[in-house]
VEXDREN-2710 file (C-alpha; in Angstrom, 1 decimal):
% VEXDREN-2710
k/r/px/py/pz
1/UNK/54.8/-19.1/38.0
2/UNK/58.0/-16.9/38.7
3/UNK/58.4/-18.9/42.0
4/UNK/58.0/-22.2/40.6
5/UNK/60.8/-21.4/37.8
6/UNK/63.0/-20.0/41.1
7/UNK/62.2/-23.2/43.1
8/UNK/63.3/-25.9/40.0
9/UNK/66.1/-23.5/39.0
10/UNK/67.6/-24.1/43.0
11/UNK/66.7/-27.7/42.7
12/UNK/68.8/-28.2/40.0
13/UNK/71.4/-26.1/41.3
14/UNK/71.5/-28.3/44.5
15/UNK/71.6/-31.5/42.8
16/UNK/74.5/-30.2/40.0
17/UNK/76.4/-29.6/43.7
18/UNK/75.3/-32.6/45.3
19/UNK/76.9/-34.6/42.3
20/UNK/80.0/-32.7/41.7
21/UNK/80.8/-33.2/45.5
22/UNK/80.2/-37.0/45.0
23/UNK/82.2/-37.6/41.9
24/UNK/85.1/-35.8/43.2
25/UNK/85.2/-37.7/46.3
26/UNK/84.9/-41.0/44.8
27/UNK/87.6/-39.8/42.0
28/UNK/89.9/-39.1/44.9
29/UNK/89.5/-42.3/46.5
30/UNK/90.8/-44.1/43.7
31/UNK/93.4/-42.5/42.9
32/UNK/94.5/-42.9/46.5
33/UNK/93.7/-46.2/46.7
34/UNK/95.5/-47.0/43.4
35/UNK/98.4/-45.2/44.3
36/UNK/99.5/-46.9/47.3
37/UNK/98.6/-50.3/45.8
38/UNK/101.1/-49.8/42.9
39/UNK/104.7/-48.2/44.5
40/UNK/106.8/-49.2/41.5
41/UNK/104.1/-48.2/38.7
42/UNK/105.3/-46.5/35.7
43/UNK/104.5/-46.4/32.2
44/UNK/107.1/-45.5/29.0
45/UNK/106.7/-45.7/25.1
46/UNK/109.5/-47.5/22.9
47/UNK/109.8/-48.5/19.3
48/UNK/109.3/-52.0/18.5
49/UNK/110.9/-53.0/15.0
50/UNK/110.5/-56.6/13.1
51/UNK/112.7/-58.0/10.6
52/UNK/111.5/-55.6/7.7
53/UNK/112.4/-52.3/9.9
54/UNK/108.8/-51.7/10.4
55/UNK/108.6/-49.9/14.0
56/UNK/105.6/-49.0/15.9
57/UNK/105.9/-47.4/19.0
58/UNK/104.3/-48.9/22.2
59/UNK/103.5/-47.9/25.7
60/UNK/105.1/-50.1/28.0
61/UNK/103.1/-50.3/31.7
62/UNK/105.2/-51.6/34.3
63/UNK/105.0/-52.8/37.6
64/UNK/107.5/-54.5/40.0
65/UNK/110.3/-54.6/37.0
66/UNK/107.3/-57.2/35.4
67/UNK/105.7/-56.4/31.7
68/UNK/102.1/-55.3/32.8
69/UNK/101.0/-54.7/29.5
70/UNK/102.0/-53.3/25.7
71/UNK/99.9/-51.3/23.6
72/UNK/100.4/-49.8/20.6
73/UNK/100.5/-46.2/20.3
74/UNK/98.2/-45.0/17.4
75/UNK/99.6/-44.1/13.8
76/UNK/103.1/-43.4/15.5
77/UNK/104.8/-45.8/13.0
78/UNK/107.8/-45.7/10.9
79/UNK/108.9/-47.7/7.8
80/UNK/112.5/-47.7/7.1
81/UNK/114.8/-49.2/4.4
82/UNK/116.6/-52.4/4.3
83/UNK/119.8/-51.4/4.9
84/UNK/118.6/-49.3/8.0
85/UNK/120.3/-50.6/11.7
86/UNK/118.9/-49.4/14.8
87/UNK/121.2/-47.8/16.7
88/UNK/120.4/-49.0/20.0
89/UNK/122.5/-52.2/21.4
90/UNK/120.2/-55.5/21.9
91/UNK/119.7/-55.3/25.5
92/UNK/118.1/-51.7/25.1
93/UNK/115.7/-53.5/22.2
94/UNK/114.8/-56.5/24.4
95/UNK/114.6/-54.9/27.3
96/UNK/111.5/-53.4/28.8
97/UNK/110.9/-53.5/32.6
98/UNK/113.1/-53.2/35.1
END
């Protein structure tokens, strides 16, 4: 009984190592691969406002200077009054890659 407990106890041990070993080797192959694949990748957050001064902030992914996506970042929201001007100059509000 003792040697059956010690037998399935190093079973388990060798599998546990087995899959560690894998998922770390196809974990680093991604990363590789996705790293040379995207040179100019990079991500950023910015507030977004409409016409009511309502901003949410977003996480800008870029690639290439080219929007790759926008997504908004959760409860990271603002309301402000109407007499409130953003600070920032138009191209800084439009602009977001490149």
């Amino acid at each position: 009984m003792k040697k059956l407990i010690i037998l399935t106890l190093l079973t388990l041990i060798l599998i546990f190592l087995f899959l560690f070993t894998l998922n770390k080797t196809i974990t680093g192959n991604i990363i590789s691969e996705s790293t040379e694949k995207r040179t100019n990748f990079y991500s950023y957050t910015k507030a977004i406002c409409n016409e009511t001064n309502y901003c949410q902030d977003y996480e800008i992914i870029c690639e290439n200077n080219k929007t790759i996506s926008i997504n908004p970042v959760t409860e990271a929201v603002a309301q402000f009054d109407k007499d409130w001007r953003d600070a920032r100059s138009q191209e800084q509000i439009n602009k977001l890659c490149g």
